[in-house]
N, C-alpha and C positions, 0 to 999 in steps of 0.2 A: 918838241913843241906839242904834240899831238897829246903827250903824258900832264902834260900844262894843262890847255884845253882840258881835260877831263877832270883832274882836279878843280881846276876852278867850279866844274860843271856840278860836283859831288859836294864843297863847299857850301856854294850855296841853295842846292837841294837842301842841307843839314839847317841853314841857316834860314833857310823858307818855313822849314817843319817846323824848328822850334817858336818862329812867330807867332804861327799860327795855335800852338799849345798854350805859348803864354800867353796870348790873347784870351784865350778861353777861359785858363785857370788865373785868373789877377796878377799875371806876371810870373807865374810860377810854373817849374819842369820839375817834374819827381824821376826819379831812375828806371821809371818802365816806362816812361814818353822818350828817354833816352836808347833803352833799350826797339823800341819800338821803330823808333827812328833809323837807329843801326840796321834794325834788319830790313826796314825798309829797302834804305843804301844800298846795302847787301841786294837785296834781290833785282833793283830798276841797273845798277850799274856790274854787276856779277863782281866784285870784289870779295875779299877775305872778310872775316868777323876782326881779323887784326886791324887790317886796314882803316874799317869803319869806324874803330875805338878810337884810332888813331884820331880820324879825320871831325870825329864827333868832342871827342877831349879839347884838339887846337879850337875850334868853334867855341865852346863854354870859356875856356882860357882866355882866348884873346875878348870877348866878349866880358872877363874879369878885369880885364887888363885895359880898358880902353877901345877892346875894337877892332885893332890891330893884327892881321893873320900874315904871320911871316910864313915865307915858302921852305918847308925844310922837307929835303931828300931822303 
């Protein structure tokens, strides 16, 4: 549960950031607000650059998609 808790908590750090970019740029994120974001992640929660790709991709995804962020292992 505690690996729960922390994703969710990394989610929506991901999903705070990107608001706040698109707000700025008229709706729009370019690959170095992405990138930027990542390392943010990276550094407040000490995870991998994998991980953050990981966690940063399902965020754009489901935000493609609807919205929708399935929990996957």
């Amino acid at each position: 549960m505690k690996n729960y808790k922390k994703w969710c908590k990394m989610i929506r750090f991901i999903i705070n950031e990107f608001e706040k970019i698109s707000k700025k740029n008229k709706g729009k994120i370019n690959l170095i607000n992405i990138w930027d974001t990542e390392f943010k992640l990276e550094k407040k929660f000490k995870v991998r650059s994998k991980t953050s790709q990981k966690l940063s991709w399902q965020v754009l995804e489901s935000r493609r998609n609807g919205g929708f962020i399935p929990y996957v292992r």
